[in-house]
C-alpha positions, 0 to 999 in steps of 0.5 A: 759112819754107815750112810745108808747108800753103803750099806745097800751097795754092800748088801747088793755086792752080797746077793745072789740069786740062785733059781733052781734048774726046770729041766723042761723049761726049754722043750716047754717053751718050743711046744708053746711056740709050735702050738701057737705056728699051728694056730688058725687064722679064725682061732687067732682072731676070735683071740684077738676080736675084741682089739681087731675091733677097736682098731676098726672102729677108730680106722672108720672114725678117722676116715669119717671125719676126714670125709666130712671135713674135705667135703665141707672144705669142698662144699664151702669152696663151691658155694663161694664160686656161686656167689661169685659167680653169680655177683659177677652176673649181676654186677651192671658194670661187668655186664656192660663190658660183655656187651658186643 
């Protein structure tokens, strides 16, 4: 019995992949590797603006929540030293034990 697994290894065992031959192939690859050594740096970034500009804006959101997330973490830090601070003024028993 032929299970289907055999017959495709058997056809497998029989290709052969025959490209033909571009005898220009490799002095067309160093030209494209020598046109893109003489690229400028403006001529690379007007090709590449568009994931420049991506990244930039997720680099200023990033850095805009973390900005807002320390100084919130600040300001709630702050304020609880306040009402501390100003409990402790107002607290009698601590303001006895000042008392010279």
């Amino acid at each position: 019995m032929d299970t289907p697994s055999d017959s495709l290894s058997e056809a497998l065992r029989r290709w052969k992949v025959a490209p033909p031959v571009d005898a220009g192939f490799r002095n067309a690859v160093w030209q494209r590797i020598g046109a893109r050594a003489r690229e400028s740096w403006p001529a690379y970034l007007r090709t590449h603006a568009a994931a420049w500009v991506l990244v930039t804006v997720v680099m200023l959101g990033a850095a805009a929540f973390t900005g807002r997330a320390t100084a919130e973490a600040r300001v709630r830090a702050d304020r609880e030293a306040m009402v501390v601070s100003y409990l402790v003024d107002l607290d009698p028993r601590v303001q006895a034990m000042l008392k010279p």
